[in-house]
N, C-alpha and C positions, 0 to 999 in steps of 0.2 A: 325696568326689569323685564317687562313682556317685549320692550324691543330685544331686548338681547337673547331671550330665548329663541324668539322666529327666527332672530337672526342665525343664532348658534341651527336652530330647527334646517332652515333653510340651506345653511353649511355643509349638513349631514346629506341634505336629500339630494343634492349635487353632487357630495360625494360619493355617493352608492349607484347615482347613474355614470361617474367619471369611470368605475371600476369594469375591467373589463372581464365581457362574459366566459365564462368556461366553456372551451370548443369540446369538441366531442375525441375521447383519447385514441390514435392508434394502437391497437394492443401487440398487432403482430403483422410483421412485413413480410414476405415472400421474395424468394431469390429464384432466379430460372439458374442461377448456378448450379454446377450437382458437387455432390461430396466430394468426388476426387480435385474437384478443379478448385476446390475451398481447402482442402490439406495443402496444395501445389501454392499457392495462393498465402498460408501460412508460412511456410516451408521458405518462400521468398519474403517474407516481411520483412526479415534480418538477414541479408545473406553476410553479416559478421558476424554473427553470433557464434559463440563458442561453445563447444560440444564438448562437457567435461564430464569422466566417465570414471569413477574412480574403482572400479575393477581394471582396467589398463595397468593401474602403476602398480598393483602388489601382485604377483607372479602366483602366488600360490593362498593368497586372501590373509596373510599375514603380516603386521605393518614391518616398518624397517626395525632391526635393532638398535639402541641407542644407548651409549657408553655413560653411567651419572656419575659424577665425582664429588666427592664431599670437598666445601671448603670451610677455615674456622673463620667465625664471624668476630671483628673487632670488637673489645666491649664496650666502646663508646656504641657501639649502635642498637644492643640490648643489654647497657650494661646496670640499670633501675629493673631488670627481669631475674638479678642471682637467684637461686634455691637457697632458703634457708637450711 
């Protein structure tokens, strides 16, 4: 039983030097870019992208008018719903 814990013992302490060490984090990078040339720079990331604007299509900020029509509903499709 004492072999097998040196052994297990001996497993861990391999294991803790196999692990590697934590380097030291960069926090923050530095660009010699300047602001405009980083918007110009956005601005091309997608030159497909689509510019959807939806004050464009209502004239006056009102949506379109749109005509409802009643239809009557077969009873087989609520017809376990009658009003008593």
């Amino acid at each position: 039983m004492r072999m097998l814990e040196q052994k297990a013992h001996q497993l861990a302490v391999e294991a803790e030097q196999d692990k590697p060490k934590p380097k030291d984090k960069i926090l923050f990078v530095r660009s010699d870019t300047s602001r405009s040339e980083l918007a110009q720079l956005a601005k091309q990331a997608n030159p497909d992208e689509i510019d959807i604007d939806e004050d464009e299509d209502a004239e006056d900020g009102e949506p379109d008018e749109v005509q409802l029509e009643q239809k009557t509903v077969p009873t087989a499709v609520f017809g376990g719903l009658k009003d008593d």
